[in-house]
C-alpha positions as CSV (number, residue, x, y, z in Angstrom):
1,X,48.4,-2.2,12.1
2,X,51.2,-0.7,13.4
3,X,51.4,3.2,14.0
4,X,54.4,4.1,11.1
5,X,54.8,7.6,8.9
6,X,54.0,7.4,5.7
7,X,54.6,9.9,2.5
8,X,51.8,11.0,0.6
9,X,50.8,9.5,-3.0
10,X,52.9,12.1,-4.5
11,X,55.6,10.0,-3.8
12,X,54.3,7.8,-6.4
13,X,54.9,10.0,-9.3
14,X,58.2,9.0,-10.3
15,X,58.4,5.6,-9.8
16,X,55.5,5.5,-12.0
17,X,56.6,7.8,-14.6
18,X,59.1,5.1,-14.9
19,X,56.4,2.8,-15.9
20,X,53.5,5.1,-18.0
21,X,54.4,8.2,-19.8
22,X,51.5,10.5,-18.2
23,X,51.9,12.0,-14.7
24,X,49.5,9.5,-12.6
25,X,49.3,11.8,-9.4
26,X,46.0,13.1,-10.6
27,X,44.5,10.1,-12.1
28,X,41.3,8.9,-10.0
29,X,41.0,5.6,-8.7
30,X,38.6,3.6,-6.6
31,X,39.2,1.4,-3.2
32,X,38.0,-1.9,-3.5
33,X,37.2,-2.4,0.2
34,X,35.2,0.8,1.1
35,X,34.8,2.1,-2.6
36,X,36.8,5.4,-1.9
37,X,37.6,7.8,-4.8
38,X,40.5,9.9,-4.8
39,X,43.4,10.7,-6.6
40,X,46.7,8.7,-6.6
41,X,48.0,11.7,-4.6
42,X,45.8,11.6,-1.9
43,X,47.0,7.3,-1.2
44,X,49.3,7.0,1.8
45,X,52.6,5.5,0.7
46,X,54.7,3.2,2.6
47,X,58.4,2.8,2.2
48,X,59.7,0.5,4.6
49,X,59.7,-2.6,2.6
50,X,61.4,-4.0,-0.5
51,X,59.1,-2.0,-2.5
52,X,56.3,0.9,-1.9
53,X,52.7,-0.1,-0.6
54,X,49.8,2.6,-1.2
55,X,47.0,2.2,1.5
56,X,43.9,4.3,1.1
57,X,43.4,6.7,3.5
58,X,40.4,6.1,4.2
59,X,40.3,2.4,5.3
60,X,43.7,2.1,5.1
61,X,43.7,-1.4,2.4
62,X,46.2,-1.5,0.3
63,X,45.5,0.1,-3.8
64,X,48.5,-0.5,-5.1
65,X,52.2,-2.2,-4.6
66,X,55.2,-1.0,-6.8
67,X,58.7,-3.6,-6.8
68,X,61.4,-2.4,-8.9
69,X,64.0,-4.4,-9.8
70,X,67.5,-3.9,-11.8
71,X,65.7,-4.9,-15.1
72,X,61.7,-4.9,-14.2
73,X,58.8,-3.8,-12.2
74,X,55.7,-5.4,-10.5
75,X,52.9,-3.1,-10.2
76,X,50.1,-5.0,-8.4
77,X,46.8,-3.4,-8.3
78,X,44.6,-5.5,-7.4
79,X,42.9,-3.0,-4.4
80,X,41.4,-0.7,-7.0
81,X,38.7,-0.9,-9.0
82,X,40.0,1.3,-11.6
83,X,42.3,4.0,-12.3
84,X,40.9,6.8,-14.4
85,X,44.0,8.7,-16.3
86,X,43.8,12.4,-17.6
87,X,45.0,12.5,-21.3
88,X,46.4,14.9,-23.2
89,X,44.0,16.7,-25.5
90,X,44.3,15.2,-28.8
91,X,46.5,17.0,-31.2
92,X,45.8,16.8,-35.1
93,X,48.5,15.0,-36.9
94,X,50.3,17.8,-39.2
95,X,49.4,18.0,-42.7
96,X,52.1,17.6,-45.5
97,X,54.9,20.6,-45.6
């Protein structure tokens, strides 16, 4: 590969705030190739194409790809294993008034 900067996975945050309604910059995830966990802040994040590419940093494979279009996304994660998402606390539903 290349030698090009990238932006860290914080980058990510609003682009995909666009597409889940928690922050994702903490959530954990795991690298397919070398099995890596980290959080979506800590991906490297590539610009220069049509969309953003995340790479791990450790092995440098890509996690994730984000396109966004006029009218839809593609969110292609198909280099992570999974992605574990913090969640709000559970609030009880109020009672009657």
């Amino acid at each position: 590969m290349t030698e090009m900067s990238y932006l860290d996975g914080n980058m990510l945050d609003g682009p995909m705030r666009e597409l889940f309604t928690v922050d994702l910059s903490s959530a954990m995830g795991r690298c397919e190739n070398c099995g890596m966990t980290g959080s979506m802040a800590s991906l490297h994040v590539y610009s220069h194409a049509p969309g953003l590419v995340a790479r791990c940093p450790s092995c440098e494979e890509v996690m994730v790809r984000l396109v966004r279009g006029p009218d839809r996304a593609w969110l292609d994660m198909r280099g992570t294993t999974y992605l574990q998402v913090p969640m709000p606390m559970e609030q009880p539903f109020p009672g009657p008034l």
